[in-house]
C-alpha positions, 0 to 999 in steps of 0.5 A, spaced: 273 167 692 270 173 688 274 179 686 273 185 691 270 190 688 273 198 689 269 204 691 271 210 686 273 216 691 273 223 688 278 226 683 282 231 685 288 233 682 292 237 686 299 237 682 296 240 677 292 246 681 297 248 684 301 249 676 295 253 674 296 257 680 303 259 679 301 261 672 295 265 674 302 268 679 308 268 674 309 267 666 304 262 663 310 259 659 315 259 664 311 253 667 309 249 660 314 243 663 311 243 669 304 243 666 306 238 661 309 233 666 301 234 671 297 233 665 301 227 664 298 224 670 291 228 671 284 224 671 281 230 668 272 229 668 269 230 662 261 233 661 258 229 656 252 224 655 251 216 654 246 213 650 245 207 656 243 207 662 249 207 667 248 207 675 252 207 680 253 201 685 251 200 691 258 199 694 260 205 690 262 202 683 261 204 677 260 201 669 264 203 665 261 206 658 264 204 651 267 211 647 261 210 642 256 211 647 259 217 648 257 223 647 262 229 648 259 236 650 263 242 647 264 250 648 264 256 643 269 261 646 268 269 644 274 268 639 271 263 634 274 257 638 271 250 639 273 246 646 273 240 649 271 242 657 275 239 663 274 239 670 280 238 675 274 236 681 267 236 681 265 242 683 268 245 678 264 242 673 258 247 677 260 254 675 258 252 667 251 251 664 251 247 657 243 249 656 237 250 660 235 242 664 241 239 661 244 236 667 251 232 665 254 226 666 262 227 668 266 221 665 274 220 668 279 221 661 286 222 661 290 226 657 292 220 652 284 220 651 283 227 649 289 226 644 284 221 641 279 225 641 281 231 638 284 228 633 277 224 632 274 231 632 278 236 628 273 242 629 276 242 636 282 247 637 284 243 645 282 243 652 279 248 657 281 247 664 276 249 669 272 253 665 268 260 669 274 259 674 281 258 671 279 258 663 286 254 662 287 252 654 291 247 652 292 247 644 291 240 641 299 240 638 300 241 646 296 235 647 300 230 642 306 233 646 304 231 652 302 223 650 309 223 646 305 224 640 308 230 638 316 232 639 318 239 640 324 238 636 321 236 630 317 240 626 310 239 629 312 244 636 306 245 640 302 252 640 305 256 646 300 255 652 295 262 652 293 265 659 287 264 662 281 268 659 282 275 661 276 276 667 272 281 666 268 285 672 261 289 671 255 291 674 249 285 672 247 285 666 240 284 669 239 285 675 237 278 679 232 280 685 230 274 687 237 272 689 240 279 692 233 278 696 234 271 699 242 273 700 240 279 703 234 276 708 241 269 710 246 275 711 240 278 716 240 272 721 248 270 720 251 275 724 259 274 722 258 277 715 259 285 716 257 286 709 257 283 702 258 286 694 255 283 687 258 284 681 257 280 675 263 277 672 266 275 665 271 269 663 271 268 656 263 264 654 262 263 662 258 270 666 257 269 673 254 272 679 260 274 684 257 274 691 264 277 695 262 276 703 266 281 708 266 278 715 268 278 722 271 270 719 273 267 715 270 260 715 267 256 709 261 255 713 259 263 712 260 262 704 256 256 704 250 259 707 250 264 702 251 259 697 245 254 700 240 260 698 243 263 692 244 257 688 237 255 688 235 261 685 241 261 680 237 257 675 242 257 669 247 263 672 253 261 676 253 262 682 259 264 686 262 267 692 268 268 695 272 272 701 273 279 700 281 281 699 285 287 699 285 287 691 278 286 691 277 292 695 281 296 690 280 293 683 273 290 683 269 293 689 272 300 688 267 306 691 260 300 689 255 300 695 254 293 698 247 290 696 248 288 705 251 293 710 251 291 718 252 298 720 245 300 716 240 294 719 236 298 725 
């Protein structure tokens, strides 16, 4: 009897979400023991490029690619930083662009195959987390602590774990009328959605478009409409939108007009 093959299911890492969060809410090195011990077990997707021809099967497997035939993409953060990016699941991997028309391929790789990377690639300082969205970086010696290789008592001790880039909110640089127009015309025919805000927002060397939706409810559906017209046109801009929060209210949106406001539509 043959082996049964295996359908790949989607990567997800919520024990490792969940410690990112708790960093964003409290001191990032009060939870180093606790990011070391999901990193332990992340499956973390890497952005890159094979140089052979790799296709998903039609029951859902997938060949795998020998480490030379790949070829690993790498970000250059504001500060001079070189760093291997990783995503916790694959819609992360959507809120950075590696160039005009290049479109990634997303490998599965552990922590233990990222300490062998970087110490293949010694121009690489570490990891980024879900960059243009957490923007975590995990230095290369807290890498090795993780895989065993590197102990703290020695004299190797691991960097401190930074926090996240600091994200920045502005006025768009350039102003995206294409995109505000189609958002505008789809918040016309959505009748939950009261009014929606447009900033541009900076997280290290990511810069996206922040659509911020205030409606009558909650529910991810209304988001998705927005993102249905808005992404299309983004070209090599992220495009993200979210729920509007008392927070944004008041250190983002402040006194700024809605690109859409229910109340003015005759």
């Amino acid at each position: 009897m043959a082996n049964k093959k295996t359908k790949t299911e989607p990567i997800r890492n919520p024990e490792l979400d969940q410690v990112i969060q708790e960093m964003k809410e409290s001191s990032p090195s009060a939870k180093q023991d606790a990011l070391v011990e999901a990193l332990k077990k992340a499956k973390l997707l890497s952005p890159c490029d094979f140089d052979v021809d790799i296709r998903q099967q039609k029951d859902g497997t997938i060949q795998n690619a020998h480490p030379s035939q790949i070829k690993f993409y790498l970000l250059n953060t504001n500060d001079g930083k070189t760093l291997f990016p990783v995503f916790t699941a694959f819609e992360h991997s959507k809120n950075v662009q590696f160039g005009k028309d290049i479109e990634p391929k997303l490998v599965v790789r552990s922590i233990q195959d990222f300490d062998q990377l970087l110490a293949d690639n010694q121009k690489a300082a570490g990891l980024v987390i879900n960059p243009g969205k957490d923007n975590v970086v995990i230095p290369r010696n807290l890498v090795g602590v993780v895989t065993g290789r590197l102990h703290v008592h020695k004299p190797a001790t691991p960097d401190p774990v930074p926090a996240p880039f600091a994200i920045r909110y502005s006025e768009p640089s350039v102003y995206p009328t294409r995109v505000v127009n189609a958002v505008y015309d789809r918040c016309e025919t959505e009748q939950e959605i009261s009014r929606v805000w447009l900033k541009q927002k900076t997280a290290g060397p990511v810069t996206a478009l922040l659509f911020i939706v205030e409606a009558d409810t909650k529910e991810e559906r209304i988001l998705n409409a927005v993102r249905q017209v808005a992404v299309p046109l983004g070209k090599n801009v992220p495009i993200e939108v979210t729920f509007v929060t008392d927070q944004l209210l008041k250190d983002v949106i402040k006194e700024s007009v809605p690109l859409y406001d229910r109340q003015l539509q005759l």
